[in-house]
C-alpha positions in Angstrom: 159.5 158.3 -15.4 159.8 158.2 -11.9 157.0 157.7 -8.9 157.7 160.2 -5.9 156.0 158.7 -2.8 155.6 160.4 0.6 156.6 158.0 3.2 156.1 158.0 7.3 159.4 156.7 8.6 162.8 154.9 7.6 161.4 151.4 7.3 159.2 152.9 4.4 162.6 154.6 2.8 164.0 151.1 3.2 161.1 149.4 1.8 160.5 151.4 -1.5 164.5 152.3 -2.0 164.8 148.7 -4.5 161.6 150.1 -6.4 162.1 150.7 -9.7 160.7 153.6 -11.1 160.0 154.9 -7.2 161.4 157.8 -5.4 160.8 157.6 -1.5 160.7 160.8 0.4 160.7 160.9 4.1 158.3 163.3 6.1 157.2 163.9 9.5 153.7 164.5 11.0 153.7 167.9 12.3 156.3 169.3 10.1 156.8 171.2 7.1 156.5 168.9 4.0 160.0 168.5 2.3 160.5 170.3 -1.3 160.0 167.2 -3.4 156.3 166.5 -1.9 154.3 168.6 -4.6 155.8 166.2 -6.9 154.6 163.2 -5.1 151.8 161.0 -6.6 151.3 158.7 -4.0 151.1 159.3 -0.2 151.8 156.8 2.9 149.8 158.2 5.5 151.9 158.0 9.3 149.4 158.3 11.9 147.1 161.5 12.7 147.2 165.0 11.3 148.0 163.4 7.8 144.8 164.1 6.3 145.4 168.2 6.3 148.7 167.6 4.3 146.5 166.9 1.4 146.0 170.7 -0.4 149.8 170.7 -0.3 149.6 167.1 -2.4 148.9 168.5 -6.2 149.8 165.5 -8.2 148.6 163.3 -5.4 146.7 160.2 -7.2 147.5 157.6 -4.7 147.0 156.8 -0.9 148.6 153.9 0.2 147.2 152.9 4.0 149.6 150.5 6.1 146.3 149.3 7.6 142.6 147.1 6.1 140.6 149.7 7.8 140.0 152.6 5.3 137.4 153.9 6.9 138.6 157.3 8.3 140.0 158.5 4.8 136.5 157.8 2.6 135.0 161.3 3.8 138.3 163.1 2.8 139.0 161.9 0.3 139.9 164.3 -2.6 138.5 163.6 -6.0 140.9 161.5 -8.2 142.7 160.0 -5.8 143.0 156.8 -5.7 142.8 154.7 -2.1 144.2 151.3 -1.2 144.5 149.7 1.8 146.9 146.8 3.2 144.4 143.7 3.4 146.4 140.6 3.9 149.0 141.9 5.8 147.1 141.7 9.4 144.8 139.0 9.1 147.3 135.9 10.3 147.8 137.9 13.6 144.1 139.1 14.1 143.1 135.6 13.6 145.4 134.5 16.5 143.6 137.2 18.8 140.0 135.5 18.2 141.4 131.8 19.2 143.3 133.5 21.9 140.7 135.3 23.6 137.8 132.2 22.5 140.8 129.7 24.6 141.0 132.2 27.9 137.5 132.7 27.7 136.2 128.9 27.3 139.1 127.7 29.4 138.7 130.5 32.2 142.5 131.6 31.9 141.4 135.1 34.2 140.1 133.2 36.9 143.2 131.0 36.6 145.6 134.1 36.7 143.2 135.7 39.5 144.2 132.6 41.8 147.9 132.3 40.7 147.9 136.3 41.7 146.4 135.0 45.3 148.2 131.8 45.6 145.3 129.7 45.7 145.1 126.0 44.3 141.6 126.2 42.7 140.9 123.8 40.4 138.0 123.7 38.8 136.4 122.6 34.9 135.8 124.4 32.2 134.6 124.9 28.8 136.6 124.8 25.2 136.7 124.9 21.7 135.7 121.9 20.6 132.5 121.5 18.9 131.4 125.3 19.3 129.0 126.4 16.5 131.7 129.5 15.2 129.6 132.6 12.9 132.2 134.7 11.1 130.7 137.7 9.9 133.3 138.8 7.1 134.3 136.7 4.6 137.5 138.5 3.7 140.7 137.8 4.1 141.2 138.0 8.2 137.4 135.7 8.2 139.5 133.1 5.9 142.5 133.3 8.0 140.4 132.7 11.3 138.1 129.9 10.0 141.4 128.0 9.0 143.1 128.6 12.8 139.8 127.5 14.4 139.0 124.2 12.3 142.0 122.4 13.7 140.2 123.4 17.1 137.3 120.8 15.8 135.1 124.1 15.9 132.2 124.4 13.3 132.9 127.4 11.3 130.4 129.1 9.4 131.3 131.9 6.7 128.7 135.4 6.4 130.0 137.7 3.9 128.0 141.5 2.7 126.6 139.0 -0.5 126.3 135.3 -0.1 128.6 133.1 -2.7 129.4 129.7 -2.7 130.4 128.8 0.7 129.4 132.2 2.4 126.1 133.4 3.5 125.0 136.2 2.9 124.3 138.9 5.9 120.6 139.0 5.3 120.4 135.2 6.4 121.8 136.3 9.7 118.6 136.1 11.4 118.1 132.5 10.9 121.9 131.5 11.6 122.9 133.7 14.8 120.1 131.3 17.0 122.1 128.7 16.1 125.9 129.7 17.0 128.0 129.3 19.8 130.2 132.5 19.2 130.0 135.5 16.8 133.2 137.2 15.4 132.9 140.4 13.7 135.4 140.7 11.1 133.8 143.4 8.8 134.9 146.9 7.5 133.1 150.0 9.0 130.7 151.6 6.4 126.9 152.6 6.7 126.0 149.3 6.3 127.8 147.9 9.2 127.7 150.8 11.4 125.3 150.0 14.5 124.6 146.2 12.4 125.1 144.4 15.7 122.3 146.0 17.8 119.7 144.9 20.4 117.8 142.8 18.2 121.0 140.9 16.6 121.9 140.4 20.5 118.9 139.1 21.5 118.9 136.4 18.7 122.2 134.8 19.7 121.2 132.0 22.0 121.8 132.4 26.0 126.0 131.7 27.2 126.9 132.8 23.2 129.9 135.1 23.0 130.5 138.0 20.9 134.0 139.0 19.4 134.1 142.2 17.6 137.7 142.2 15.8 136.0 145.0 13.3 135.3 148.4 14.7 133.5 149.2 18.1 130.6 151.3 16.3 129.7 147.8 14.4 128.2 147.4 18.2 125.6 149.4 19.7 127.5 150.1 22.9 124.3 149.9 25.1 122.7 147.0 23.8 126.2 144.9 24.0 126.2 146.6 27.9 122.7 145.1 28.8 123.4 141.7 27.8 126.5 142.1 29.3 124.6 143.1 32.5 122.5 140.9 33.0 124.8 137.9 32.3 123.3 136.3 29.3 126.2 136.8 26.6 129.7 137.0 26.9 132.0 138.9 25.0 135.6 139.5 23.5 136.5 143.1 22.2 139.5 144.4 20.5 137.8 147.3 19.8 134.8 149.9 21.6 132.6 152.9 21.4 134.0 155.1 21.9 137.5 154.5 21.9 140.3 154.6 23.5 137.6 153.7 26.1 136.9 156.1 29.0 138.6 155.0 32.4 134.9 155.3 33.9 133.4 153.4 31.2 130.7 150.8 32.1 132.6 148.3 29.9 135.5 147.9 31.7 133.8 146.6 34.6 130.8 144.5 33.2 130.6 140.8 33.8 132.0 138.6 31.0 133.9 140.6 28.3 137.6 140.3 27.9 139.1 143.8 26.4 142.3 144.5 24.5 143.4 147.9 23.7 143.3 147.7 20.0 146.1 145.4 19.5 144.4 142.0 17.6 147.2 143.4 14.8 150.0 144.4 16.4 152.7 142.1 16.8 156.4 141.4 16.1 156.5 141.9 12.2 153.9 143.4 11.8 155.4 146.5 10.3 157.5 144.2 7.6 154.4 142.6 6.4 152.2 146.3 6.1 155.2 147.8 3.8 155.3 144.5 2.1 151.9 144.6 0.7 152.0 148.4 0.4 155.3 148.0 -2.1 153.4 145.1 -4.3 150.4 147.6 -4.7 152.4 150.7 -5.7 154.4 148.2 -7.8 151.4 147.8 -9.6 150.4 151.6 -9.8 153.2 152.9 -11.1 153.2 149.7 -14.1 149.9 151.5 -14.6 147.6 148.9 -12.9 144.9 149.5 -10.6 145.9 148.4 -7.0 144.6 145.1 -5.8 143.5 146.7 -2.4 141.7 149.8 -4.2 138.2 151.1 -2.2 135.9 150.9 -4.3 132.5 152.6 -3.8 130.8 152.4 -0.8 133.5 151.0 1.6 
């Protein structure tokens, strides 16, 4: 028997071509779905517009995401199907964005730039890594990868997952632990539990000069809360990601005292494309031996 699978772009073709049992077909967003799709079982969603492909998907069973956030597709998702996202493909190079934004943050790399840019000699001392109290809220797989590329920094790393286990608190200790904490890192999926979490009174507990790094979703944040702390200079923060987003060129963000922003991009780096399809062909490997996924959404995501 043999697994027809819907797939975004060449590298995917490539990817799945030394499969057995797998049949890649090739489709393009915003065009008419090739002849073979109504036999596919299992779809590789490409980017936007995807999600009204599925009435034309009869024998769909599986959706394979090239990305951990799964949080768009719960919603739409028809009954049957399966979902799996691509945890562990990301989480290396998200990891490097938290160290890299906590280094240019502690060690003032903007201002630096800002005086290279005007040709001024301005030395001056700053903070670092050493010794700050880190909270990682997310235990999975990118809160793993980023407590082992900050220990080497001598930074103190403590673990918050959705349910405490050995090693990892759980989130409803976070009111006793975020007084004590340098920096907080989001690193959690977008559901209704952790949608708005990190709101005025979560701020308002982290001690004065802490900084925030959301590497989750923006609406983990409450916008407005993150913006008066901002404001009135007692946090700091890092974001990879806002509400709303892409953020508004007249947003109150962009201009606010102490927050660094990237456009979405903690993930995207050289490779990363390799190691997405290279996760996604071990978990349709394991679908079409007739095993459940490793990456499969379960329940409330």
């Amino acid at each position: 028997m043999t697994v027809t699978v819907l797939v975004p772009d060449d590298d995917g073709v490539v990817a799945l071509s030394e499969v057995e049992g797998v049949r890649p077909v090739r489709y393009r967003v915003g065009e008419p779905l090739p002849e073979q799709a109504r036999d596919a079982e299992v779809l590789i969603p490409g980017g936007g517009g995807v999600q009204a492909l599925l009435g034309e998907l009869p024998k769909l069973r599986l959706i394979q995401l090239l990305s951990a956030g799964a949080e768009q597709w719960i919603d739409v998702l028809p009954d049957g199907v399966l979902l799996s996202t691509c945890r562990g493909a990301h989480g290396g190079a998200t990891a490097e964005w938290v160290v890299a934004v906590l280094l240019s943050l502690y060690r003032d790399l903007g201002a630096f730039a800002d005086g290279q840019r005007a040709r001024e000699w301005a030395p001056h001392v700053t903070d670092g890594l050493q010794g700050k109290r880190v909270l990682i809220v997310g235990a999975g797989d990118v809160g793993r990868q980023a407590r082992r590329k900050l220990e080497p920094f001598d930074a103190r790393v403590t673990m918050v997952g959705l349910s405490a286990r050995p090693g990892v608190h759980g989130v409803g200790e976070l009111p006793e632990l975020l007084g004590d904490c340098d920096v907080v890192v989001l690193l959690v999926p977008l559901t209704s539990r952790t949608r708005g979490m990190v709101d005025a009174t979560f701020l308002a507990a982290m001690p004065d000069g802490a900084v925030l790094v959301n590497a989750a979703r923006g609406a983990v944040v409450d916008t407005d809360a993150l913006l008066a702390e901002l404001s009135s200079g007692r946090l700091r923060a890092a974001l990879d990601v806002t509400e709303p987003e892409p953020l508004p060129a007249g947003h109150p963000l962009w201009s606010a005292p102490g927050v660094l922003i990237t456009p979405h991009v903690a993930g995207s780096v050289q490779g990363s494309r390799r190691r997405s399809y290279a996760v996604a062909v071990a978990e349709i490997e394991r679908y079409v031996k007739g095993e459940l996924p490793d990456n499969l959404v379960h329940g409330e995501y």
